[in-house]
mmCIF entry with sequence, helices, sheets and N, C-alpha, C, O atoms, coordinates in Angstrom:
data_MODEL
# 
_entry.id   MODEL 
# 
_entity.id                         1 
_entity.type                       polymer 
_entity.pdbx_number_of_molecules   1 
# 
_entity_poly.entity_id                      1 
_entity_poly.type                           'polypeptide(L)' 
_entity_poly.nstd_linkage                   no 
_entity_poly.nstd_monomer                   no 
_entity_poly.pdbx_seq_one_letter_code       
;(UNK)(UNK)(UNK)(UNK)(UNK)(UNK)(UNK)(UNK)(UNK)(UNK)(UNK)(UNK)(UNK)(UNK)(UNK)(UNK)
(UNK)(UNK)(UNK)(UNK)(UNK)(UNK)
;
_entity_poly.pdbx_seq_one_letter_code_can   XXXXXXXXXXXXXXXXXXXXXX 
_entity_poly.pdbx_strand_id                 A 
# 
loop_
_entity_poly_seq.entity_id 
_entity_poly_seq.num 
_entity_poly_seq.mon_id 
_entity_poly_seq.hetero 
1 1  UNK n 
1 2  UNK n 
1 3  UNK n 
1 4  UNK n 
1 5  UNK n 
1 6  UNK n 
1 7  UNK n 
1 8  UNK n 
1 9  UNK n 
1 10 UNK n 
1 11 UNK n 
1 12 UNK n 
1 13 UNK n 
1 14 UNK n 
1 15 UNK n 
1 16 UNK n 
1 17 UNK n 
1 18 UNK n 
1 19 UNK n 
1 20 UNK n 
1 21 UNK n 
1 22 UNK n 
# 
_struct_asym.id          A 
_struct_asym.entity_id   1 
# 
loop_
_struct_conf.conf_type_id 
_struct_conf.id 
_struct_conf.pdbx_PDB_helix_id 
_struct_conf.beg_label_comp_id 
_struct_conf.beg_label_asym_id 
_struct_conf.beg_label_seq_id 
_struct_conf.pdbx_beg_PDB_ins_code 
_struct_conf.end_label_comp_id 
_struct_conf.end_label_asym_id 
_struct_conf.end_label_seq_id 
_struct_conf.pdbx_end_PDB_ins_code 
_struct_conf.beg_auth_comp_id 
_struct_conf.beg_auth_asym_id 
_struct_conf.beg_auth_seq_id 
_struct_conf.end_auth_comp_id 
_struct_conf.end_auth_asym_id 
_struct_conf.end_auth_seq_id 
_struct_conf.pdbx_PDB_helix_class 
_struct_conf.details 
_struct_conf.pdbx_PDB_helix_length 
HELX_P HELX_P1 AA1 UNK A 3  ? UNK A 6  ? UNK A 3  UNK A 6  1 ? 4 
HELX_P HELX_P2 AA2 UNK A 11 ? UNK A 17 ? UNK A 11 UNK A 17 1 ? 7 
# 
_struct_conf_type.id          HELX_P 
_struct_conf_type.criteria    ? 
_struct_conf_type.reference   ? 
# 
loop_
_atom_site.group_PDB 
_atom_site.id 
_atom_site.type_symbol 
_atom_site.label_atom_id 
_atom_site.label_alt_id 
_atom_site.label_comp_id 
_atom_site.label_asym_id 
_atom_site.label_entity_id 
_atom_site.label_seq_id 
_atom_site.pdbx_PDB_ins_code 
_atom_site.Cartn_x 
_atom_site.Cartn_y 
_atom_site.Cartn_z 
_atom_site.occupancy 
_atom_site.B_iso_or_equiv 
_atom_site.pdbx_formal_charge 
_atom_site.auth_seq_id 
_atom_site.auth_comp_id 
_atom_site.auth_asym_id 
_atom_site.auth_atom_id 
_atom_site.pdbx_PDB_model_num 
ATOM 1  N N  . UNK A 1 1  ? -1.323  -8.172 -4.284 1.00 0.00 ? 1  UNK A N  1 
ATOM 2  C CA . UNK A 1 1  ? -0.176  -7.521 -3.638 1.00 0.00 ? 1  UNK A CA 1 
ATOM 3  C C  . UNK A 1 1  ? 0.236   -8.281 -2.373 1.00 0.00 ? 1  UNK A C  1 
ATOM 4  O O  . UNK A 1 1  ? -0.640  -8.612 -1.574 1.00 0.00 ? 1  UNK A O  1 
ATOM 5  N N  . UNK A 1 2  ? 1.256   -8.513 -2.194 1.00 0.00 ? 2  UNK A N  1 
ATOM 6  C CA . UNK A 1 2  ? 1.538   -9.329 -0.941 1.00 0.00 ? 2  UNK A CA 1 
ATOM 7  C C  . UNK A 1 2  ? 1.994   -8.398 0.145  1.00 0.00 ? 2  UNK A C  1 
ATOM 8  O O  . UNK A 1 2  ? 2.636   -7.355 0.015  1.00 0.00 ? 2  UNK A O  1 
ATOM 9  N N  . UNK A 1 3  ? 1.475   -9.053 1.408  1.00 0.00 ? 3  UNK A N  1 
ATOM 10 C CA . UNK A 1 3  ? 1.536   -7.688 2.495  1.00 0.00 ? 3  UNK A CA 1 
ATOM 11 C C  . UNK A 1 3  ? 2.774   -7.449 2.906  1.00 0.00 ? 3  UNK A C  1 
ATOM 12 O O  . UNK A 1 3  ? 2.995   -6.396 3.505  1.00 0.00 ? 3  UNK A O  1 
ATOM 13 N N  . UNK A 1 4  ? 3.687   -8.261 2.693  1.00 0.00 ? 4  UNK A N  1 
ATOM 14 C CA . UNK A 1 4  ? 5.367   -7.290 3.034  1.00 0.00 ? 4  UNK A CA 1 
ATOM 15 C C  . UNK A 1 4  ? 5.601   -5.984 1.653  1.00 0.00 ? 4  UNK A C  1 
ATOM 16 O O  . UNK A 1 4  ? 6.527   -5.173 1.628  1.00 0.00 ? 4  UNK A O  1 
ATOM 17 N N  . UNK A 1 5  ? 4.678   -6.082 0.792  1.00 0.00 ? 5  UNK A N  1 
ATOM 18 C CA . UNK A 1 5  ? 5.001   -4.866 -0.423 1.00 0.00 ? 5  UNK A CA 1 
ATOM 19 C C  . UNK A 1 5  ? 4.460   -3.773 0.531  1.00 0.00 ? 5  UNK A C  1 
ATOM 20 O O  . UNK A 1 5  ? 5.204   -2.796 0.615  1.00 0.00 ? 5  UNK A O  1 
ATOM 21 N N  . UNK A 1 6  ? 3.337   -3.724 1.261  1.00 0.00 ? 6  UNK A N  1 
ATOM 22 C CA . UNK A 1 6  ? 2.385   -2.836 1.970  1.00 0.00 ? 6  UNK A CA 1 
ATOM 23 C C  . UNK A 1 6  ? 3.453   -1.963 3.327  1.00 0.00 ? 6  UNK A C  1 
ATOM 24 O O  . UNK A 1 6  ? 3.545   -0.772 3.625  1.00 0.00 ? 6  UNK A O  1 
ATOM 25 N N  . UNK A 1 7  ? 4.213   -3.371 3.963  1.00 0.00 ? 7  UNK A N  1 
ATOM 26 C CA . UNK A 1 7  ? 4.806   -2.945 4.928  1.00 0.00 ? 7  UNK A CA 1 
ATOM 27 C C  . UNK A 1 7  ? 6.308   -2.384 4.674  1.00 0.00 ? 7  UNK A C  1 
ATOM 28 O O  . UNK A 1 7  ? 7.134   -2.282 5.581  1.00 0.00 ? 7  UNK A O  1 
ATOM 29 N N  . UNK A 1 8  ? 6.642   -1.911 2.848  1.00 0.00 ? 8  UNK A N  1 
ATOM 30 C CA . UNK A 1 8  ? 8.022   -1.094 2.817  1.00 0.00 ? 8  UNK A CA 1 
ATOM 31 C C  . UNK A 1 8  ? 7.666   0.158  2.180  1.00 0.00 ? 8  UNK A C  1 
ATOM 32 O O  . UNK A 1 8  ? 8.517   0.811  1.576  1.00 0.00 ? 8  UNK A O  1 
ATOM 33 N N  . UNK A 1 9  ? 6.429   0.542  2.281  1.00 0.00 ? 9  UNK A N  1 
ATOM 34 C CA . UNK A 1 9  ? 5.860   2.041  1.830  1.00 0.00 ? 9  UNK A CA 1 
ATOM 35 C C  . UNK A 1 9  ? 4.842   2.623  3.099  1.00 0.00 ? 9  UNK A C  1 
ATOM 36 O O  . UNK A 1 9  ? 4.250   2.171  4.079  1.00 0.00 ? 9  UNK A O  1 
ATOM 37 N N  . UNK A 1 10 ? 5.052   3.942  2.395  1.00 0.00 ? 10 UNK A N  1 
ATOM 38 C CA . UNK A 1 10 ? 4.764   4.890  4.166  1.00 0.00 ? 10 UNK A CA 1 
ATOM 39 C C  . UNK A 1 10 ? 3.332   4.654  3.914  1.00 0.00 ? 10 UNK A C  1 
ATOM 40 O O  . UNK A 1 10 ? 2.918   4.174  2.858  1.00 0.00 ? 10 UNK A O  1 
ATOM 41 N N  . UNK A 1 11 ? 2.348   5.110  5.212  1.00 0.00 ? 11 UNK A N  1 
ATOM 42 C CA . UNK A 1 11 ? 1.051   4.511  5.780  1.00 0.00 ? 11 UNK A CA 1 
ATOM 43 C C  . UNK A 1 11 ? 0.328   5.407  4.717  1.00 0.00 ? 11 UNK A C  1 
ATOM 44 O O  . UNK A 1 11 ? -0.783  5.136  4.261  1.00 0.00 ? 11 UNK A O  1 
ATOM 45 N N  . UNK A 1 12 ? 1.077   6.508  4.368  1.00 0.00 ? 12 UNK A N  1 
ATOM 46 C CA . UNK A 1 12 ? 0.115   7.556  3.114  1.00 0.00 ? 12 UNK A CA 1 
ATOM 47 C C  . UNK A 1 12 ? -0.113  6.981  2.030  1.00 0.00 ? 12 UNK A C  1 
ATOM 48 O O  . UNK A 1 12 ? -1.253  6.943  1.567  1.00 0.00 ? 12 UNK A O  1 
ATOM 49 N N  . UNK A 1 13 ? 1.296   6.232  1.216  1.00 0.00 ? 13 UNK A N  1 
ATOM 50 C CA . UNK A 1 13 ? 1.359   5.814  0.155  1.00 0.00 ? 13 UNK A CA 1 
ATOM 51 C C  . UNK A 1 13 ? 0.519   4.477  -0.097 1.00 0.00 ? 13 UNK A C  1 
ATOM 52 O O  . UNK A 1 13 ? 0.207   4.155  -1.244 1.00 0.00 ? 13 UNK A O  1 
ATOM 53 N N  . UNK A 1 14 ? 0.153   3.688  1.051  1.00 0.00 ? 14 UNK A N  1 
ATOM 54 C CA . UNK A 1 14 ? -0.473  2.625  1.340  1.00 0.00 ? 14 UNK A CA 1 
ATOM 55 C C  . UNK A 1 14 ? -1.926  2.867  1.099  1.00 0.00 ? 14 UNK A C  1 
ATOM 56 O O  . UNK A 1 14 ? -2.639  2.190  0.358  1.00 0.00 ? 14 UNK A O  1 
ATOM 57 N N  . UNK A 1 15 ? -2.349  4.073  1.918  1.00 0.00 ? 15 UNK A N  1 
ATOM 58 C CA . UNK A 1 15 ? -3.765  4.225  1.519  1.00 0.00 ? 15 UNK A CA 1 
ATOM 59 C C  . UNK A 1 15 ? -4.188  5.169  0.331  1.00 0.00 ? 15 UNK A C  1 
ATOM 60 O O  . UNK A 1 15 ? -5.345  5.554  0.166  1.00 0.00 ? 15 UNK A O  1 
ATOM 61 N N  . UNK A 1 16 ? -2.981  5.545  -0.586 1.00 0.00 ? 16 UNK A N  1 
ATOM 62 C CA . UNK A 1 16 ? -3.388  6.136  -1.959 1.00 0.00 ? 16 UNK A CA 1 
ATOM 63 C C  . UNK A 1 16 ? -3.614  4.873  -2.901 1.00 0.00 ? 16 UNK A C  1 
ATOM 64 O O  . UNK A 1 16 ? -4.498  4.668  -3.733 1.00 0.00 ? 16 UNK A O  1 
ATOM 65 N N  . UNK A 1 17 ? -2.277  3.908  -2.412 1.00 0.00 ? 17 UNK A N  1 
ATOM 66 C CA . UNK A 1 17 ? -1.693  3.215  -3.353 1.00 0.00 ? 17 UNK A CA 1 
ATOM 67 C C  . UNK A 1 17 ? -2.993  1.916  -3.331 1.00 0.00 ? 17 UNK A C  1 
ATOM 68 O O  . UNK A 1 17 ? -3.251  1.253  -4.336 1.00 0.00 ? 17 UNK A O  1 
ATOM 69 N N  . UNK A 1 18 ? -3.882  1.688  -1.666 1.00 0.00 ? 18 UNK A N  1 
ATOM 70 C CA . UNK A 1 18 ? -4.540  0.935  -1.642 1.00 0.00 ? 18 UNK A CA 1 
ATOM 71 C C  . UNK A 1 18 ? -5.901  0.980  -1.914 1.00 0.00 ? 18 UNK A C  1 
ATOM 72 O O  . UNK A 1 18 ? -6.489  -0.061 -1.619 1.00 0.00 ? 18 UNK A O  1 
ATOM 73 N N  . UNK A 1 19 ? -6.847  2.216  -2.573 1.00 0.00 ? 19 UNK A N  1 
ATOM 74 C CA . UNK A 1 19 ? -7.656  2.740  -3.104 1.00 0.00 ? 19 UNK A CA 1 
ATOM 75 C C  . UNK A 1 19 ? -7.312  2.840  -4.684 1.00 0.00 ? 19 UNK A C  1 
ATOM 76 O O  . UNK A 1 19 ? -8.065  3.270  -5.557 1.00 0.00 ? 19 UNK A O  1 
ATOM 77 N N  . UNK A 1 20 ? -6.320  2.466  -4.806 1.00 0.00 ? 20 UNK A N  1 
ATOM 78 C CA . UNK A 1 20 ? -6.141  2.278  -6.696 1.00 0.00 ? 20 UNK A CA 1 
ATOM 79 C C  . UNK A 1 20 ? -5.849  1.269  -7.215 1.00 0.00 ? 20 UNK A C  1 
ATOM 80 O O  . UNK A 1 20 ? -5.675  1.431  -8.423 1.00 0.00 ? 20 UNK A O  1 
ATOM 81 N N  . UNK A 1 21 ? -5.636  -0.196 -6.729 1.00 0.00 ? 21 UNK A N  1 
ATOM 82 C CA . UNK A 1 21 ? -5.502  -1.185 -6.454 1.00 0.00 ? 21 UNK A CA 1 
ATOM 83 C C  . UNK A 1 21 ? -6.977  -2.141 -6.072 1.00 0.00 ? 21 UNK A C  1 
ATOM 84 O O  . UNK A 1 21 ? -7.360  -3.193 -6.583 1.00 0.00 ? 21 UNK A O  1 
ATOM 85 N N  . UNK A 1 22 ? -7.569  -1.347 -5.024 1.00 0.00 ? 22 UNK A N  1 
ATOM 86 C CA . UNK A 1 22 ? -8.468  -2.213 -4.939 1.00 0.00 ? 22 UNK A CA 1 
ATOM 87 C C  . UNK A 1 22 ? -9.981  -2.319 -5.653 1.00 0.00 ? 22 UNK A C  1 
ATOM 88 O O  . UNK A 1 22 ? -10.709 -3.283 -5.417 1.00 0.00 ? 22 UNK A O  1 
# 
């Protein structure tokens, strides 16, 4: 995932989205 994808979703969706991902 490249980190400007990280920085156009809210800080919630980041740490749902970044626990299913990683």
């Amino acid at each position: 995932m490249p980190h400007s994808y990280h920085a156009m979703i809210s800080p919630c969706q980041l740490d749902a989205l970044g626990h299913q991902v990683d």
